[in-house]
Kinemage of the C-alpha trace (Angstrom):
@kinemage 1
@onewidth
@group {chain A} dominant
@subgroup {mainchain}
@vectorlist {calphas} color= white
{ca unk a 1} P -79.982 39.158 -33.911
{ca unk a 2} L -76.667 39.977 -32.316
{ca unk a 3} L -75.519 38.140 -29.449
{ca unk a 4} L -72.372 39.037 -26.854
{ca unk a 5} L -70.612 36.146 -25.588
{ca unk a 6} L -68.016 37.533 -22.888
{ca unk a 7} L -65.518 34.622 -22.801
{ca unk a 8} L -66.304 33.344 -25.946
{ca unk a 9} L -62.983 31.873 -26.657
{ca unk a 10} L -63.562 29.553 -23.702
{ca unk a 11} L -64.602 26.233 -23.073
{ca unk a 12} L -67.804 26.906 -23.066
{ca unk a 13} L -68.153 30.485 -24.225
{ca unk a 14} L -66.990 28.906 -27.473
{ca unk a 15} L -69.063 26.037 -27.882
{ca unk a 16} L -71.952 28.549 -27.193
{ca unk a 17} L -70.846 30.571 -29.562
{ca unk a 18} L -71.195 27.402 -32.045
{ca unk a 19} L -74.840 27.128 -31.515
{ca unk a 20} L -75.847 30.497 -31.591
{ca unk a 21} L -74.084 30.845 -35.356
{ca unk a 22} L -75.945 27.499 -36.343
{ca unk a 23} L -79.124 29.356 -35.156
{ca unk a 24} L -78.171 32.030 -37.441
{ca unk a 25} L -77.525 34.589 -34.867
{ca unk a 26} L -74.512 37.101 -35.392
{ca unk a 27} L -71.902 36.534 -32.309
{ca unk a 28} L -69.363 38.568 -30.926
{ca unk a 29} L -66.912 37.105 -28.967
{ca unk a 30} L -64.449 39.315 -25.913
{ca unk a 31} L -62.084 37.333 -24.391
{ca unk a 32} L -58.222 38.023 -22.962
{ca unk a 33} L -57.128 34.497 -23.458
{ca unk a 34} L -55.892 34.289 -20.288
{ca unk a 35} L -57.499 30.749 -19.969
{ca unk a 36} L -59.744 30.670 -23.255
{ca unk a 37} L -57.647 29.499 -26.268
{ca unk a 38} L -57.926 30.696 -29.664
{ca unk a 39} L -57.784 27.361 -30.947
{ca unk a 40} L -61.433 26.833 -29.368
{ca unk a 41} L -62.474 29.524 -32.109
{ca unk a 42} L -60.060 28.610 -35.152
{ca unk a 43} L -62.641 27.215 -36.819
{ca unk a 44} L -64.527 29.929 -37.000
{ca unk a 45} L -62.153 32.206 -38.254
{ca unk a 46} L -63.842 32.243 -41.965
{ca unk a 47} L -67.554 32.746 -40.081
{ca unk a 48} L -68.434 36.122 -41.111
{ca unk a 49} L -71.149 36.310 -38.557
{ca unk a 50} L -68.650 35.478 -36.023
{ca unk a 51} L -66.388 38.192 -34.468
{ca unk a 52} L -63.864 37.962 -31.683
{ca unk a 53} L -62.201 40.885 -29.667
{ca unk a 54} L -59.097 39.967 -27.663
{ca unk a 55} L -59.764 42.617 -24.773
{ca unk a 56} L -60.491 42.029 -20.961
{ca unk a 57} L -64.259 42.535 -20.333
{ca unk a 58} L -62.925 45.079 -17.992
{ca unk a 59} L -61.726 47.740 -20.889
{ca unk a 60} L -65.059 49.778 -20.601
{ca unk a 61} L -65.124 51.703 -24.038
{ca unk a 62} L -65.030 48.451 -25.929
{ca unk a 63} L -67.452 47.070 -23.753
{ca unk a 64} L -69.557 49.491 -24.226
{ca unk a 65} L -69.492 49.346 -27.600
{ca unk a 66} L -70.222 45.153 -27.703
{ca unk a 67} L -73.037 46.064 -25.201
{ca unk a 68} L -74.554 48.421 -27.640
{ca unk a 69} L -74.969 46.772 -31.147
{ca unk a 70} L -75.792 43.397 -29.532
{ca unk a 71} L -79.423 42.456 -28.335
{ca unk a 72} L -78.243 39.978 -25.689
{ca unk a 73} L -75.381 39.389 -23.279
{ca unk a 74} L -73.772 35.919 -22.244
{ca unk a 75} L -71.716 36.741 -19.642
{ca unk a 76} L -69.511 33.416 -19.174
{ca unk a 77} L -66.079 35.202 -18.415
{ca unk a 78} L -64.316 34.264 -15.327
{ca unk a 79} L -60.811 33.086 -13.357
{ca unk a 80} L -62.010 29.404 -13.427
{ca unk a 81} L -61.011 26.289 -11.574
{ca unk a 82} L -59.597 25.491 -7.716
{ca unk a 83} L -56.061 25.958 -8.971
{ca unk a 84} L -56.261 29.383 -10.325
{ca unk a 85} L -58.058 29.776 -7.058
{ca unk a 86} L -55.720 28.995 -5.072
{ca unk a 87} L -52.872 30.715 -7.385
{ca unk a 88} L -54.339 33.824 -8.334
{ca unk a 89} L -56.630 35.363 -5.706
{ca unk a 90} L -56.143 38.986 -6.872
{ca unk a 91} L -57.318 38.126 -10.324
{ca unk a 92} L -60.073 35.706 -9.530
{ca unk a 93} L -61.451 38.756 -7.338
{ca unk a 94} L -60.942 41.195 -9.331
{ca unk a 95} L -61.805 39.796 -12.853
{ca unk a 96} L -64.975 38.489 -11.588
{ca unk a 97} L -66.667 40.927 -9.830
{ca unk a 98} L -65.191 44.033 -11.541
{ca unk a 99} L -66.278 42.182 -14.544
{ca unk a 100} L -69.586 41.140 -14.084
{ca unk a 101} L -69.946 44.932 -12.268
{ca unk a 102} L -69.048 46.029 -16.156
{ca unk a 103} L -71.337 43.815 -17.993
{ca unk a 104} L -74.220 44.475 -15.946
{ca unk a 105} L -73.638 48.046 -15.548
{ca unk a 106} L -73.761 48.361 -19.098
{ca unk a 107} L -76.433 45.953 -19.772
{ca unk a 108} L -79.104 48.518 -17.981
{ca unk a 109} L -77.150 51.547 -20.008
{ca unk a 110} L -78.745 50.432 -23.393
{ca unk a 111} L -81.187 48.014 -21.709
{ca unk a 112} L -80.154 44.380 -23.071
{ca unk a 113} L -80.757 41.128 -21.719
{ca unk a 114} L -78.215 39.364 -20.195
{ca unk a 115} L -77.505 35.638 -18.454
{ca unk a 116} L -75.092 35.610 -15.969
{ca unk a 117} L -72.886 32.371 -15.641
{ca unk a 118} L -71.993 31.549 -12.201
{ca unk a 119} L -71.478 27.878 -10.158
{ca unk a 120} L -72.546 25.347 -7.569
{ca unk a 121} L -69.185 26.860 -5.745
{ca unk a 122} L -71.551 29.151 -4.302
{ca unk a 123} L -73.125 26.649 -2.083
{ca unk a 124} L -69.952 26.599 -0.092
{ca unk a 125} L -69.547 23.607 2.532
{ca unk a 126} L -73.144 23.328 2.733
{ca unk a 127} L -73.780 19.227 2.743
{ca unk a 128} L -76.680 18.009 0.009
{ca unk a 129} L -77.823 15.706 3.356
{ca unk a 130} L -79.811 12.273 2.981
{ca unk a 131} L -82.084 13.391 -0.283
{ca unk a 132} L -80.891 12.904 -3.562
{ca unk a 133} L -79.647 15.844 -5.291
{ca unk a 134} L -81.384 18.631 -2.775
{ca unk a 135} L -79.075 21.414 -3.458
{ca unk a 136} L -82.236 24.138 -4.426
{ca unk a 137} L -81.772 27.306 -5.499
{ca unk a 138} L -82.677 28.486 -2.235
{ca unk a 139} L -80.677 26.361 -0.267
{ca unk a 140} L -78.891 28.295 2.561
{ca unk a 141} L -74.905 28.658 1.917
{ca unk a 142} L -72.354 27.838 4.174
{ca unk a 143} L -68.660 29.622 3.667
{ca unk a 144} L -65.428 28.847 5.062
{ca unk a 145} L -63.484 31.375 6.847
{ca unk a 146} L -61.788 34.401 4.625
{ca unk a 147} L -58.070 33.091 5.894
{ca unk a 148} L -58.865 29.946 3.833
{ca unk a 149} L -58.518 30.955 -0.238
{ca unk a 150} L -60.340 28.172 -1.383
{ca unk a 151} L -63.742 30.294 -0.611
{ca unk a 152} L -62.371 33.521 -3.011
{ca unk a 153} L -63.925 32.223 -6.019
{ca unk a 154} L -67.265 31.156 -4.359
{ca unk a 155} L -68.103 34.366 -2.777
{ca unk a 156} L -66.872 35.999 -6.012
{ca unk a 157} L -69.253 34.254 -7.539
{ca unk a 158} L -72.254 34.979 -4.868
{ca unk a 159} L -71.525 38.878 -4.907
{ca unk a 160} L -72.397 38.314 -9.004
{ca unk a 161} L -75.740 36.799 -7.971
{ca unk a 162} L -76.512 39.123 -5.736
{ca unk a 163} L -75.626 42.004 -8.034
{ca unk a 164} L -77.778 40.369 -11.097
{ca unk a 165} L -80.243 39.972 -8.847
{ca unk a 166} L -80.339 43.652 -7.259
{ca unk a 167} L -80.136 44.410 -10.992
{ca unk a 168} L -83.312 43.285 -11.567
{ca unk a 169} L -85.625 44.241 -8.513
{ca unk a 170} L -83.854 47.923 -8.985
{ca unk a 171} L -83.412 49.047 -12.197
{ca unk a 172} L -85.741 46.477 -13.954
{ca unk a 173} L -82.855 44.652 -15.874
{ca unk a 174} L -84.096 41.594 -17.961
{ca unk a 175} L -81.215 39.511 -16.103
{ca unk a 176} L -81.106 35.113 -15.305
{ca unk a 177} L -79.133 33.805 -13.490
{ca unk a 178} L -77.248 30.360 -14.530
{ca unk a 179} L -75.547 28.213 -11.830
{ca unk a 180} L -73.539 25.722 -13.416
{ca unk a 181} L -72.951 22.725 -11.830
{ca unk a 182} L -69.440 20.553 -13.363
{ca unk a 183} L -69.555 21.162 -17.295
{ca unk a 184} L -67.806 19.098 -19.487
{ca unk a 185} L -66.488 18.406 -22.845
{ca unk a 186} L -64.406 18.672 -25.762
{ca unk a 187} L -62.417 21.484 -25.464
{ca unk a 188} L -61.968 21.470 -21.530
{ca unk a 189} L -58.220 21.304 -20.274
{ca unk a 190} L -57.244 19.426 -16.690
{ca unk a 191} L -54.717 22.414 -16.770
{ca unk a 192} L -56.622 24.133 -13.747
{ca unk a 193} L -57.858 21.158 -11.897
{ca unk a 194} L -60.722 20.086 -14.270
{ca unk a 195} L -61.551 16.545 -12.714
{ca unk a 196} L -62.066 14.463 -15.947
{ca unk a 197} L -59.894 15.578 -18.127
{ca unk a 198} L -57.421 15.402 -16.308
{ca unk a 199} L -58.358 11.549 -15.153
{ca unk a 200} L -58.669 11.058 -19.221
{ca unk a 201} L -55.686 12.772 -20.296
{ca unk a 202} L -53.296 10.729 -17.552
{ca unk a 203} L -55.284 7.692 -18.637
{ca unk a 204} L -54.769 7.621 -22.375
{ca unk a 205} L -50.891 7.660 -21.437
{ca unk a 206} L -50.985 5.323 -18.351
{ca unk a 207} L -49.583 8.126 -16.221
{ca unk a 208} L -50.836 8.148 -12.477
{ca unk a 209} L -54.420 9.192 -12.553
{ca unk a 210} L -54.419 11.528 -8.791
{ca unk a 211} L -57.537 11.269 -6.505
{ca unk a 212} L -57.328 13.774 -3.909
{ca unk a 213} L -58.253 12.742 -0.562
{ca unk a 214} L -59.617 9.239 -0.073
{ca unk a 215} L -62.124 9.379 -2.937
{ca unk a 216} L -65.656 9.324 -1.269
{ca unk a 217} L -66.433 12.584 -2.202
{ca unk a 218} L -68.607 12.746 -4.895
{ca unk a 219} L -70.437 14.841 -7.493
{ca unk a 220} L -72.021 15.305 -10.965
{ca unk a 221} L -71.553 15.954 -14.248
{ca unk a 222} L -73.267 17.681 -17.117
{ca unk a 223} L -72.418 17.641 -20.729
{ca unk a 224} L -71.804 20.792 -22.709
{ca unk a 225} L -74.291 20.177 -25.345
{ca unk a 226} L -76.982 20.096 -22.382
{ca unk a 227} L -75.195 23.285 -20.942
{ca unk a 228} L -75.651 25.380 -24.223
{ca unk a 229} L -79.117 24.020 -24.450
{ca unk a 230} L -79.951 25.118 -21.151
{ca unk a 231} L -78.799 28.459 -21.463
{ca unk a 232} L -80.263 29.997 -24.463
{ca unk a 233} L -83.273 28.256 -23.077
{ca unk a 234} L -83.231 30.032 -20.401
{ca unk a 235} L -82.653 33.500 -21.988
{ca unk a 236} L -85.504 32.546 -24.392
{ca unk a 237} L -88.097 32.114 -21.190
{ca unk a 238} L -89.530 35.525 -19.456
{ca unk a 239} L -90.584 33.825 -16.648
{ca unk a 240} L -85.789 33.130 -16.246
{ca unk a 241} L -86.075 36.610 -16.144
{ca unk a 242} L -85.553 37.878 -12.150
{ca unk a 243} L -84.133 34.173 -11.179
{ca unk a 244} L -81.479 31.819 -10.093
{ca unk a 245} L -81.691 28.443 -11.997
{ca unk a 246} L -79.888 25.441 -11.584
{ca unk a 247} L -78.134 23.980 -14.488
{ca unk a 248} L -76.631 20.369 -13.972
{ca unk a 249} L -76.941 16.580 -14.163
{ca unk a 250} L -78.378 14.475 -11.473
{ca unk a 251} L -75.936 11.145 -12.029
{ca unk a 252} L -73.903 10.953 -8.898
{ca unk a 253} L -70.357 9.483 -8.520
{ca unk a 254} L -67.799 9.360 -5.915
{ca unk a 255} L -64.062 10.571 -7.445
{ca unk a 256} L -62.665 7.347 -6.970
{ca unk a 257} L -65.667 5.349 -8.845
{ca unk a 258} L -64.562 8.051 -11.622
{ca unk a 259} L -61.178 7.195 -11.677
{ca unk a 260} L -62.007 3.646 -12.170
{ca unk a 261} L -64.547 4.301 -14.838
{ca unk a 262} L -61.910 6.358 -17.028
{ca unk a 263} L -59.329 3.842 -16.616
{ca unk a 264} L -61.809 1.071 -17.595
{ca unk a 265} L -63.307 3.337 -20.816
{ca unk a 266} L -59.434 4.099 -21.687
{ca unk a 267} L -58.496 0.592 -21.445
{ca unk a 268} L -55.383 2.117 -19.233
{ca unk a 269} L -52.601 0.759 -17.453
{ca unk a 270} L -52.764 3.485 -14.829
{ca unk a 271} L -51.863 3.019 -11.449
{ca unk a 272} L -54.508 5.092 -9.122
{ca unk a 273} L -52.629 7.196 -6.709
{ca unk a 274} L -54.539 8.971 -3.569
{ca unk a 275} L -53.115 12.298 -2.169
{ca unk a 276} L -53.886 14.679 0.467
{ca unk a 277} L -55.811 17.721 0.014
{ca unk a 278} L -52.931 19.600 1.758
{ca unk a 279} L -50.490 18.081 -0.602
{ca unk a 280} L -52.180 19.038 -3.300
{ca unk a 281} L -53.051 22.599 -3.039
{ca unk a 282} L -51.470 23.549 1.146
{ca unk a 283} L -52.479 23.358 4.446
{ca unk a 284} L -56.018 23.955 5.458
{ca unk a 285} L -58.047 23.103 2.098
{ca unk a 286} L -61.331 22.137 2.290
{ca unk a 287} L -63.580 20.231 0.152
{ca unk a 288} L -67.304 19.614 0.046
{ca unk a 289} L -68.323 15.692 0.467
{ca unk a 290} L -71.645 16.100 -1.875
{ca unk a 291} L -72.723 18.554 -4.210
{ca unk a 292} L -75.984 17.704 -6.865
{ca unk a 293} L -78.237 19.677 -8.159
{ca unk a 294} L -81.990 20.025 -7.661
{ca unk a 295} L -82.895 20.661 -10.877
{ca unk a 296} L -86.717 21.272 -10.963
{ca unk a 297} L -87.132 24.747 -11.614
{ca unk a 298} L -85.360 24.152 -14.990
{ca unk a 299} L -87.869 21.631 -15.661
{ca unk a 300} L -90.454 23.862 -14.303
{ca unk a 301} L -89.357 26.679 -16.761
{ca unk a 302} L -88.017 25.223 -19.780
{ca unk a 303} L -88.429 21.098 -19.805
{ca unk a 304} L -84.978 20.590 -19.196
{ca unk a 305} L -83.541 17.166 -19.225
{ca unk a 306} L -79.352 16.422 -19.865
{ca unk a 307} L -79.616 14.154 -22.269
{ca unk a 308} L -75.905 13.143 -22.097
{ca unk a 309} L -75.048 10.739 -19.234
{ca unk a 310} L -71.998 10.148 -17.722
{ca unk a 311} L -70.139 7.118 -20.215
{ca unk a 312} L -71.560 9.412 -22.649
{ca unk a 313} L -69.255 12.943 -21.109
{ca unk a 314} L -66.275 10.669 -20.591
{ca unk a 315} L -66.369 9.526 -23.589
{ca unk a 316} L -66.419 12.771 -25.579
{ca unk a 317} L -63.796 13.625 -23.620
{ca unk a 318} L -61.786 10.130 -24.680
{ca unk a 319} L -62.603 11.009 -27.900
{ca unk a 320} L -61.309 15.139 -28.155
{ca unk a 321} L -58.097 13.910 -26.549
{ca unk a 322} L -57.289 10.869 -29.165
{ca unk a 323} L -57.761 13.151 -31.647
């Protein structure tokens, strides 16, 4: 079998990429590198099963040649992370719905399967409430106004959903939808705002670790290893088919409790330094307090359980960076 992975040079497009070759599929790999790295795929180099194409998933003839000889689509490509957000509006617009528009355009053209990445952003300013973890699938969104970039990404990301989705009740498509919910791993850079590495990386060299706001907010965390296993789960199961699924961890923790956590894993000398929202990224950001996942319908559909908890992400994260 030959599987796409669009964004496979990527943090996680790559490590998919890993399991897919150790099931003995065939993967090809598009990315532009514009924040995948080709040293997430060096070692694959020698793989003859494994073949990358440095092209934007918006060039359509080599598209739609990937789309063609490969039996399913991962579509993980995307402008990724608050501070691309809030630097590069045009391309996070463009790059994500243009692109997704070209994967699942060609998807129904020679009739493949495809997953669609996309991300608890979606959920907007909506508050999780009293429950633990309640976020659903079906939970109603609530955006912030247009004159506030922060939202670009989000409803990016919601116009893919609703175009996977309109996919499927139109034209049939064998199309699931992912919603990932605050991967992490080896191979994941703080460079565009990535909360733990970032904490880890200013750890191991006692540099300021930076908590924006006052900390309270919290969230959770999955590991990548439970990511990939989720997702060619859920490309394996006909009843994904049609759906949006939840894919996350259920461990809360408030930003500063993570700051302290890293510094006491690290064994750092870093001082903990707070800093407004509008310092960070401008006047008028806004931030959601809570954001967990309910993640029964993965259960439901595929036994789903992260196995990884969260000592257990920081520290593969401790460990990437010492190396």
């Amino acid at each position: 079998m030959k599987i796409l992975v669009t964004g496979g040079a990527g943090f996680i497009g790559s490590h998919l990429a890993d399991r897919l070759l150790e099931m003995g599929k065939e993967v090809y790999a598009i990315d532009d590198l514009s924040t995948g790295s080709l040293k997430n795929v060096e070692h694959l180099q020698d793989n003859p099963q494994f073949h990358l194409v440095v092209e934007t998933v918006l060039h359509e003839a080599v598209m739609n040649e990937l789309v063609f000889k490969c039996d399913h689509i991962y579509h993980m490509a995307a402008v990724v992370g608050v501070k691309q957000i809030m630097n590069r509006p045009v391309e996070t617009l463009e790059t994500n719905v243009k692109g997704t528009e070209m994967v699942l355009k060609l998807a129904n053209r020679h009739n493949k399967k495809v997953l669609i990445a996309s991300t608890s952003e979606v959920y907007g300013k909506v508050m999780d409430g009293d429950n633990h973890c309640s976020l659903t699938e079906d939970t109603d969104r609530l955006m912030g106004s247009t004159t506030k970039r922060r939202w670009a990404y989000a409803c990016s990301k919601a116009l893919d959903e609703f175009l996977a989705l309109a996919y499927h009740e139109e034209k049939k498509l064998p199309v699931v939808v992912a919603r990932l919910f605050n991967t992490v791993g080896p191979r994941q850079t703080g460079q565009y705002g990535m909360v733990i590495p970032n904490f880890v990386q200013k750890a191991l060299i006692d540099k300021p670790i930076v908590v924006h706001g006052d900390g309270t907010q919290s969230r959770s965390f999955t590991h990548i290893s439970d990511v990939v296993d989720a997702l060619i789960g859920l490309m394996a199961e006909p009843k994904a088919e049609g759906l949006v699924v939840n894919v996350g961890g259920t461990e809360e923790v408030t930003i500063k409790d993570l700051a302290l956590l890293v510094k006491e894993m690290t064994g750092s000398n870093s001082e903990i330094e707070y800093i407004s929202y509008e310092k960070a990224y401008g006047p008028g950001f806004e931030d959601m307090q809570r954001r967990c996942p309910d993640i029964g319908r993965i259960k439901a559909l595929i036994g789903f359980e992260p196995k990884v908890n969260l000592r257990g992400i920081i520290q593969s994260v401790i460990d990437y960076y010492k190396e």
